[in-house]
C-alpha positions as CSV (number, residue, x, y, z in Angstrom):
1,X,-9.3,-12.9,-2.6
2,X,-7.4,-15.9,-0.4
3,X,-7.9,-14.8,3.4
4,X,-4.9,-16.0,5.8
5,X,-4.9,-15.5,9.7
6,X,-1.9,-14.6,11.5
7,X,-1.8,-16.0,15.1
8,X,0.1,-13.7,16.9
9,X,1.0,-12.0,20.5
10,X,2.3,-9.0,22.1
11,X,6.1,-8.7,22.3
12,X,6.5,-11.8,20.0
13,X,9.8,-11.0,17.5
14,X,8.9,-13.8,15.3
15,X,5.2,-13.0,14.5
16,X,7.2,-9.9,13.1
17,X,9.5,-11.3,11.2
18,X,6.9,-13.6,9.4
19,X,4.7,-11.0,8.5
20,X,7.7,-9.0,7.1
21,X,7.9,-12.5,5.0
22,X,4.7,-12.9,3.8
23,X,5.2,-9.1,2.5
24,X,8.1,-9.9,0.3
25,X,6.2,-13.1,-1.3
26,X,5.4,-12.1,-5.0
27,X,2.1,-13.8,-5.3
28,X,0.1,-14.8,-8.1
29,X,-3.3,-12.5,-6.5
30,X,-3.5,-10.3,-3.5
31,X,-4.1,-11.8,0.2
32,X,-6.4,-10.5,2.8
33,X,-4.4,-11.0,6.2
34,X,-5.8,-10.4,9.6
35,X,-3.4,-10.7,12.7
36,X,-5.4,-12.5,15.6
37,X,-3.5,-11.9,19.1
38,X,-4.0,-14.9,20.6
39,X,-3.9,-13.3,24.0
40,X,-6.9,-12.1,24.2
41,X,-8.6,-15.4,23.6
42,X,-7.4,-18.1,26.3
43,X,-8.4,-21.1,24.2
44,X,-6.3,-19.8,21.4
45,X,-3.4,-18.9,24.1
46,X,-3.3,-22.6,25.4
47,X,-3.0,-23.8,21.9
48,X,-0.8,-21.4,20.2
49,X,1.2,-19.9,23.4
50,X,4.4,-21.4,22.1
51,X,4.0,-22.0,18.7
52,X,3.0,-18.2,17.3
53,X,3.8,-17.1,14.9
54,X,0.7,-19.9,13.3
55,X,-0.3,-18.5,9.6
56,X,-3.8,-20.2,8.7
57,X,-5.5,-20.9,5.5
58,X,-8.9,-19.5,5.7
59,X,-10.0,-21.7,3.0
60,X,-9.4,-25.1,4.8
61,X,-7.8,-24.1,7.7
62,X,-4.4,-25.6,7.4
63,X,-1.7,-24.3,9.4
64,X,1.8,-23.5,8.9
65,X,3.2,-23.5,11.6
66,X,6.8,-21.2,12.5
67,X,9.8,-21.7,11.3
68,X,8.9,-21.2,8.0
69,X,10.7,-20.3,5.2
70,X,10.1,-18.3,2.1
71,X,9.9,-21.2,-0.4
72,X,7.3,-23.2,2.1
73,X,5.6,-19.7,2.4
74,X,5.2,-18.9,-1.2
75,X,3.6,-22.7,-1.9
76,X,1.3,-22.4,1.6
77,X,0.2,-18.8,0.5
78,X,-0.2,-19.8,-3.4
79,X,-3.1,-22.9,-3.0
């Protein structure tokens, strides 16, 4: 199963919104998601701050990065 990370933070409207959008993607198998809240890491926090909501690819790592939308979505969460 294709694991995907969720960079995220407290309070943050968008990291909402894109995990209500990876929800509606009809995929070809199941996902494993895992939300990481960047705040609790500083590293993370002074790279992500102000770019959460960051899905990443667990398989190589690649990011896609916020705005996304749900045709860029389906293609990042389908390789």
């Amino acid at each position: 199963m294709p694991e995907f990370y969720l960079l995220t933070k407290d309070n943050c409207a968008l990291c909402v919104h894109a995990v209500e959008l990876i929800y509606q993607q009809q995929l070809p198998e199941p996902i494993q998601l895992h939300m990481v809240d960047i705040s609790h890491d500083a590293a993370l926090l002074a790279e992500y701050g102000l770019l959460v909501p960051v899905l990443v690819r667990d398989a190589d790592d690649a990011e896609l990065k916020w705005p996304f939308e749900a045709e860029q979505l389906q293609e990042f969460l389908s390789q």
